[in-house]
FIVO-608349 format. One record per residue: residue number from 1; x, y, z of N, C-alpha, C, O in turn. Coordinates in steps of 0.2 Angstrom, whole numbers. Each point is the difference from the previous one (the first is absolute). Layout:
[site NUM, [X, Y, Z], [X, Y, Z], [X, Y, Z], [X, Y, Z]]
...
END
This chain:
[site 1, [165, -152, 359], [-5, 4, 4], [-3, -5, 6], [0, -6, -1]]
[site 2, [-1, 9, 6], [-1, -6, 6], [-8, 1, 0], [-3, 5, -4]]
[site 3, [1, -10, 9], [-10, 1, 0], [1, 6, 5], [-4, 4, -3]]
[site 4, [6, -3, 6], [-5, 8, 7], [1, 5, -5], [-5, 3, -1]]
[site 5, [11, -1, -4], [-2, 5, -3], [-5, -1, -6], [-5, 4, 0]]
[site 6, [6, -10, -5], [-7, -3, -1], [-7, 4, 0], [-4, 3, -2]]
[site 7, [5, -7, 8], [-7, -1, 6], [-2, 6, 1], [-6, 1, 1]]
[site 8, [13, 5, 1], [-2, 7, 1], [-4, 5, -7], [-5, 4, 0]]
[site 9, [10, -7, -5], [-3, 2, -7], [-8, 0, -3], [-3, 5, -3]]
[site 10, [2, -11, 5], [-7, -3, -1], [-6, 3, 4], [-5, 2, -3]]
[site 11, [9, 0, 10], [-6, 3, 3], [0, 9, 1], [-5, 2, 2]]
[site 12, [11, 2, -5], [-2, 6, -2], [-4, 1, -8], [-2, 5, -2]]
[site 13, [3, -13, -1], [-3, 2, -7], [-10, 0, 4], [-4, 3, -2]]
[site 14, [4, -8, 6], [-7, 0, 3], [0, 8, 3], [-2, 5, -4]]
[site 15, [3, -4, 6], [0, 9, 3], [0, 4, -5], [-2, 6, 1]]
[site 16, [3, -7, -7], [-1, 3, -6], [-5, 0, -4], [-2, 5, -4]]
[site 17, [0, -12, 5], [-7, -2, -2], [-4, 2, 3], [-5, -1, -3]]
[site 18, [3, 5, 11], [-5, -1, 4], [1, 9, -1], [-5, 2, -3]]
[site 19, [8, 0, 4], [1, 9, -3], [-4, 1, -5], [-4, 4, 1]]
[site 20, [7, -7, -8], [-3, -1, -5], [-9, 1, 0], [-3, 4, -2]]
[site 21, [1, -9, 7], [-7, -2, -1], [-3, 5, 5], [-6, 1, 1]]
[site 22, [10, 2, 2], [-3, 4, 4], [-1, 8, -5], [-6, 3, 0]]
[site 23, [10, -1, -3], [-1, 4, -7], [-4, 0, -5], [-4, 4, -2]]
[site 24, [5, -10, -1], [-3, -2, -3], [-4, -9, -1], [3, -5, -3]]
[site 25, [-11, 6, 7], [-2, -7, 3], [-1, -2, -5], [-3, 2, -5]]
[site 26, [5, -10, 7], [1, -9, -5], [-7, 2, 0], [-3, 3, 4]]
[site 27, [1, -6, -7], [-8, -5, -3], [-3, -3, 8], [2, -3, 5]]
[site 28, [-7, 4, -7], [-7, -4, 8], [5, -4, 5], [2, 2, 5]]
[site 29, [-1, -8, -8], [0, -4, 5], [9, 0, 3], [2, -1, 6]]
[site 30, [2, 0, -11], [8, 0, 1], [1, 7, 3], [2, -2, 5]]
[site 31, [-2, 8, -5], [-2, 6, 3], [1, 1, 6], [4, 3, 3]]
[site 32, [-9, -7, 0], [-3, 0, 7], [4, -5, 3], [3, 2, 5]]
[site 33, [-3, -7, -7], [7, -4, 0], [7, 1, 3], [3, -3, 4]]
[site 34, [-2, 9, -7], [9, 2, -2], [1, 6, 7], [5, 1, 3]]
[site 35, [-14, 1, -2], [1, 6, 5], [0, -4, 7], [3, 2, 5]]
[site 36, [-8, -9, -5], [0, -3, 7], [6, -4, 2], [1, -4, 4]]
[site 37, [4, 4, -10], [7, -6, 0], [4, 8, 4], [1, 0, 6]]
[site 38, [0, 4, -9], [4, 4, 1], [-1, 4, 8], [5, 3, 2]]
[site 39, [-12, -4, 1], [-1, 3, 6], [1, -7, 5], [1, 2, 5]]
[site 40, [0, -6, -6], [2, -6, 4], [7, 0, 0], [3, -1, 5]]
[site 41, [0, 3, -11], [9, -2, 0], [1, 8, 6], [2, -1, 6]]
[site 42, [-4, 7, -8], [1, 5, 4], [0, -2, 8], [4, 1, 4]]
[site 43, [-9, -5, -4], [-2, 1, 8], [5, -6, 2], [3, 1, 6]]
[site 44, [-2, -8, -10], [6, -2, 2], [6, 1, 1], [5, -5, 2]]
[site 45, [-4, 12, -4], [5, 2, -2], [3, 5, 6], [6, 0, 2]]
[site 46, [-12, 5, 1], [-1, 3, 4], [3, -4, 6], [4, 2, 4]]
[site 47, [-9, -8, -4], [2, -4, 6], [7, -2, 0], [3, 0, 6]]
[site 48, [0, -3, -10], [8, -2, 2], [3, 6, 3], [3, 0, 5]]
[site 49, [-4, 6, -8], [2, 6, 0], [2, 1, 8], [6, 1, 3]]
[site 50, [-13, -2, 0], [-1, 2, 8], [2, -7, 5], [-1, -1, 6]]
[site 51, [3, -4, -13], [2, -6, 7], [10, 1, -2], [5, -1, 4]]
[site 52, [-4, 3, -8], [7, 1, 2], [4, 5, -2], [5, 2, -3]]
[site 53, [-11, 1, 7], [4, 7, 1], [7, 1, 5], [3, 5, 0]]
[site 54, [-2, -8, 3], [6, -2, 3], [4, -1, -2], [5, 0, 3]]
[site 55, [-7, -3, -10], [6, -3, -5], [4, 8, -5], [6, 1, -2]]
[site 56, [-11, 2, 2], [-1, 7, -4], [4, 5, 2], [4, 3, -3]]
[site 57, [-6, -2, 9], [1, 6, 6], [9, 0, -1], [1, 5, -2]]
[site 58, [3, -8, 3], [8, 1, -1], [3, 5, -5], [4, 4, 0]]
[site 59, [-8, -7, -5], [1, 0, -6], [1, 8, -2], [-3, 4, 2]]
[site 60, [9, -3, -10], [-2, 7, 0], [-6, 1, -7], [-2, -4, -4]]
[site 61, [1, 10, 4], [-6, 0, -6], [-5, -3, 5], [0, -6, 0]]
[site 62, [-3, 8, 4], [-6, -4, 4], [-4, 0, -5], [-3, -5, -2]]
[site 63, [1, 12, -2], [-7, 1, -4], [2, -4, -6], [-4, -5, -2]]
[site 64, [9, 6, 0], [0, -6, -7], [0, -9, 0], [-1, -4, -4]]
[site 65, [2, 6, 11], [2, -10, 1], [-10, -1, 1], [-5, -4, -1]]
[site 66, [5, 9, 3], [-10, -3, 3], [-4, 1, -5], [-6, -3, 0]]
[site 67, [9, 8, -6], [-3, 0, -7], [-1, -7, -3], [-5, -2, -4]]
[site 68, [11, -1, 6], [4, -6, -5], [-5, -5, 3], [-5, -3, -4]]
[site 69, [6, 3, 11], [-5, -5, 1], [-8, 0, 0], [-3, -4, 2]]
[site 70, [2, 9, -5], [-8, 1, -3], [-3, -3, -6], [-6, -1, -1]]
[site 71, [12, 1, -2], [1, 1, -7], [1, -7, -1], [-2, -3, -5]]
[site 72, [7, 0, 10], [2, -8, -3], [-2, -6, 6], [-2, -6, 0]]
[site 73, [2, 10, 6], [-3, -5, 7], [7, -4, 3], [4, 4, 2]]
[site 74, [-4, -9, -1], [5, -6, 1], [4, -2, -6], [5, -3, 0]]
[site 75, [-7, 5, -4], [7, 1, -4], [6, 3, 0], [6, -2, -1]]
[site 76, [-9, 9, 4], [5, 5, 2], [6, -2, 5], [6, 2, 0]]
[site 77, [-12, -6, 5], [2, -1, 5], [6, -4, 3], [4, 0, 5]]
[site 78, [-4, -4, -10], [3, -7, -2], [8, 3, 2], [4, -2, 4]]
[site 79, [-2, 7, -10], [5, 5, -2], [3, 1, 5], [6, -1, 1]]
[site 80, [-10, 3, 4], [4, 3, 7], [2, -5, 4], [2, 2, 5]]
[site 81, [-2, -8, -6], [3, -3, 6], [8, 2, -1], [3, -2, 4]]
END
């Protein structure tokens, strides 16, 4: 198994975790935690999104490729070259 899939692995398990907690909220302080980690990866996420978008645009599946990179960021990214 190589690390990007790995690393892709790792970070849909975090997105499962953060879903979770949004369902069903963690305890006081880990909680609040998991909700302001996962609003930062989001908007980091967002923002690669909107800087290579030009990387994206060729591509077929626009909607799936821009899902992917929501979901993994520069991970995803990496893949296309």
């Amino acid at each position: 198994m190589n690390l990007l899939s790995f690393a892709k692995g790792a970070l849909a398990m975090f997105w499962l975790v953060a879903l979770l907690n949004l369902l069903y909220p963690f305890a006081a302080p880990l909680g609040a935690w998991v909700n302001w980690l996962a609003l930062a990866v989001l908007l980091a996420h967002v923002a690669e999104m909107l800087l290579f978008r030009a990387r994206l645009h060729g591509l077929p599946g626009l909607w799936w490729q821009r899902l992917q990179v929501l979901l993994f960021g520069l991970l995803h990214l990496q893949r296309l070259r």
